[in-house]
N, C-alpha and C positions, 0 to 999 in steps of 0.2 A: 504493500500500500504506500508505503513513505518513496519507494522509488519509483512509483508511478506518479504518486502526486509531483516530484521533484522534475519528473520529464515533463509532466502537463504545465508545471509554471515555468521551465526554460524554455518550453517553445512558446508559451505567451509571450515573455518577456524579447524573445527573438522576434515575433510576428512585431509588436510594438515598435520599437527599436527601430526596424525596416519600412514600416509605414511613419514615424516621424522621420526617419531618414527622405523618402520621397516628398513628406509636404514640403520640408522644410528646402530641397533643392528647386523643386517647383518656385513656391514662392519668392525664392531670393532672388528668381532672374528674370519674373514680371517685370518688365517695363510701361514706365508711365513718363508722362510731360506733363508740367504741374507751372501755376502762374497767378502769384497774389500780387490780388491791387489794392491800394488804400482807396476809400473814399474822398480824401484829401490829400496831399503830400505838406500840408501846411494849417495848422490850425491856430489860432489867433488866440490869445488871452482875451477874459472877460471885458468890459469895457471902453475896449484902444487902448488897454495897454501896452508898453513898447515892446512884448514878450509874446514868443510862440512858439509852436511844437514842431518839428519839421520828419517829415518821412520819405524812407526812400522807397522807391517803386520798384523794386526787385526785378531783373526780367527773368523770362521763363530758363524752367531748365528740364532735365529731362533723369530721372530715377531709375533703379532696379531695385528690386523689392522694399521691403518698410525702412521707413528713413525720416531725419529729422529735419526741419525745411525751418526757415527764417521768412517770417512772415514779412517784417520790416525793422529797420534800424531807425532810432530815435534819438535825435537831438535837440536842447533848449538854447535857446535866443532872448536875451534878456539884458536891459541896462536899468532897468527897477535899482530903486536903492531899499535897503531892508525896511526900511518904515513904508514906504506905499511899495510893496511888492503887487507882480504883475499876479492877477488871481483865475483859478481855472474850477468852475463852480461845478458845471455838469458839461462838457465839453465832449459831444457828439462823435462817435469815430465809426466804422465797419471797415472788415477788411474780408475780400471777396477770391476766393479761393477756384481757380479753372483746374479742371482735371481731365486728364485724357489717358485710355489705355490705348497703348500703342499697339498692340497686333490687333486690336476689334475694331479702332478708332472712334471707341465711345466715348462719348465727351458728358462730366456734369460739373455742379459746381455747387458751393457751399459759402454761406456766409457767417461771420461772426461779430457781434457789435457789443457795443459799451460805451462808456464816455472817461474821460481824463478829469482829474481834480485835482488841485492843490496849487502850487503857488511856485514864480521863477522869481528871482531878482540878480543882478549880474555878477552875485559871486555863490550862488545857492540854488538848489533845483530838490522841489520836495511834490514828485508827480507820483500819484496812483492812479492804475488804472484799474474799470470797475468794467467788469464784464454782464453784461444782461441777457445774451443769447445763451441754448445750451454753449457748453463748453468740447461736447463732442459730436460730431456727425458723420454720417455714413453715406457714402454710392453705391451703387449697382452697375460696375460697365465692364462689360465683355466676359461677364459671368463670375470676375472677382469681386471682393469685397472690398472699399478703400474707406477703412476707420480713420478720421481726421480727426487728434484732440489736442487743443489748447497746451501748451506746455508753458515756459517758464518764462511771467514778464521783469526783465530789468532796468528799471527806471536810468534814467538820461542822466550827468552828473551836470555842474554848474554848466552857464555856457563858456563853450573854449574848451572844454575836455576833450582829450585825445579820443576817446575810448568811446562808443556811442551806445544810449540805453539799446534792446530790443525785444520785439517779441516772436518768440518759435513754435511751431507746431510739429505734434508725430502724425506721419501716416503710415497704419498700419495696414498693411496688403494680404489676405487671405486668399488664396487660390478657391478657384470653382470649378468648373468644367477643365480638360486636360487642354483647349484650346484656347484658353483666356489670356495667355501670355506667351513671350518666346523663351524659351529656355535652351539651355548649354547642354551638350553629352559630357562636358569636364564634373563631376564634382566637387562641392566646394570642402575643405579641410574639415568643416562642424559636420556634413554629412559621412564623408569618410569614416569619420571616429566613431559615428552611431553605428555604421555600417561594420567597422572592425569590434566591437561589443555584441553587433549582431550572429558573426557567422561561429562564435563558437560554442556558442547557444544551440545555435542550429546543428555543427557538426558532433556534438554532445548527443542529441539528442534521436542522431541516426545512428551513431554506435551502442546506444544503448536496444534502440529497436532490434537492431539487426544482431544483438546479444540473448534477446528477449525471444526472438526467432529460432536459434542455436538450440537455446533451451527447451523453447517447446518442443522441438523435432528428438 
């Protein structure tokens, strides 16, 4: 009983192992072309104040499987002096997300929006940003799945900093159908390993058969 249970779970664990070994190849050589645009590339402080937000308009580029994308880079503009600082009350933004799979050439797109608050003056920069839409969504193109979620904002530092705030998103690519993407006959190093854990699983568990055979005969 115990070395038959033992055979039944090493070829589980080998069937396993070989089937995450194929998603994970699959997936990783989906290709997509992907393209966020701000709403503005420039947002103004409350009032007329001398102060504002500035964004870059990323151009497109083009992915193989899940990967982390930079939505937009963030810079403040400001000659406020700290007693009337420039002020950012509820400050409007979205940022509109094209997506394309490239072997189906299905195209969709997603958007995310919120507003900016707090305050620039020209040695200080204290901006939050406030998210209102969900923070994750999802498409449907050419049979895979493209999970897009909000990842990590970093505020802008005074103006004149080297270094620019931004904010990033992950998109995560689930494979569907075996035609949804192009993929490699190379595999990659992560598959390999699954695959080298897998075969001696498997060759374990035809010498025990064919042991199991001997004996009944």
């Amino acid at each position: 009983m115990h070395g038959s249970l033992s055979l039944r779970r090493c070829a589980g664990i080998a069937l396993t192992l070989l089937l995450l070994a194929g998603a994970s190849a699959h997936a990783s050589h989906i290709q997509w072309r992907y393209n966020w645009e701000p709403s503005a590339t420039k947002i103004v402080a409350d009032g007329g104040g001398t102060g504002h937000l500035g964004f870059t308009d990323e151009p497109s580029k083009t992915a193989a499987g899940s990967s982390n994308t930079v939505i937009t880079n963030i810079r403040a503009f400001s000659t406020a002096s700290s007693t009337t600082p420039d002020v950012f009350n509820h400050a409007n933004f979205s940022f509109g997300l094209s997506l394309k799979d490239l072997a189906s050439s299905a195209t969709g797109t997603v958007t995310f929006s919120g507003f900016f608050s707090g305050t620039l003056t020209a040695n200080s920069a204290n901006i939050k940003a406030n998210f209102t839409s969900p923070t994750t969504e999802t498409l449907s193109l050419g049979g895979n799945t493209y999970t897009v979620t909000l990842g990590t904002y970093s505020p802008p530092g005074p103006p004149g900093a080297v270094n620019a705030g931004s904010i990033n998103a992950t998109v995560t690519v689930t494979p569907g159908n075996p035609g949804g993407g192009h993929t490699s006959s190379t595999p990659e190093p992560s598959t390999l390993v699954l695959i080298s854990f897998a075969f001696p699983c498997l060759a374990l568990t035809n010498r025990r058969r064919r042991r199991n055979r001997v004996r009944a005969n």
